[in-house]
N, C-alpha and C positions, 0 to 999 in steps of 0.2 A: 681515459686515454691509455692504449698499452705500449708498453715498452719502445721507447725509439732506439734506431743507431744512429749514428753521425751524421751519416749519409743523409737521411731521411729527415733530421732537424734541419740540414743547412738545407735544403731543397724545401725544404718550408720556408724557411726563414726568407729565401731567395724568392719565393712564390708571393709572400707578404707582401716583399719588399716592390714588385712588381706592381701589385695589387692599388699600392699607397703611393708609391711613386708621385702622382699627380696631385694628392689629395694633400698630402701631407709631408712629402721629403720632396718637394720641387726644389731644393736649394742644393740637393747631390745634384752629383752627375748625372745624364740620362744613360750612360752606360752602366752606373754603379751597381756595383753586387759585391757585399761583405764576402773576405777571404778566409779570416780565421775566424775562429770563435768570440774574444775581444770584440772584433767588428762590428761580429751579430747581434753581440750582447747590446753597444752602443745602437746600432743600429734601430734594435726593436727597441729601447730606453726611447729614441727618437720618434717613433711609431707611436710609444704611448703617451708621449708626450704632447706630440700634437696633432694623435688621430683619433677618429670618431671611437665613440662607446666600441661596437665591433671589434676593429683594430688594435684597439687597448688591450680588451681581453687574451686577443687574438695574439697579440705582442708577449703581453705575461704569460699565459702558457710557454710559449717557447724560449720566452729569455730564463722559466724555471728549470726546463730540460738542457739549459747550457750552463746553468747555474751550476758551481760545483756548491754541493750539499756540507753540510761541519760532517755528518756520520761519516761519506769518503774520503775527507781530508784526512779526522782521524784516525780510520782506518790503514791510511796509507805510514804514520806516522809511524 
């Protein structure tokens, strides 16, 4: 996978979230779409939680791209 920006995780995330809606987060809203990042992170947790093999993977990939890393925390530090 190459490099994401913001942009492009949360429009995933948001695409997922569509994706599962019915399979597996029928207990959100049918409007719902994660705001911040928190959101998304709970959100795909949700997805892997109680979606098919696909979606799992599909979940973790992207909750690692929202994941803040220990090397950037300590970098920041």
């Amino acid at each position: 996978m190459t490099r994401w920006d913001q942009h492009s995780v949360a429009d995933a995330v948001d695409r997922l979230v569509e994706e599962c809606r019915v399979s597996c987060l029928w207990f959100l809203r049918p409007d719902y779409l994660p705001a911040t990042n928190a959101d998304r992170i709970r959100v795909l947790e949700l997805i892997e939680r109680h979606g098919d093999r696909d979606a799992y993977q599909r979940a973790a990939t992207l909750r690692r791209w929202l994941s803040p890393t220990s090397s950037a925390a300590s970098a920041a530090s």
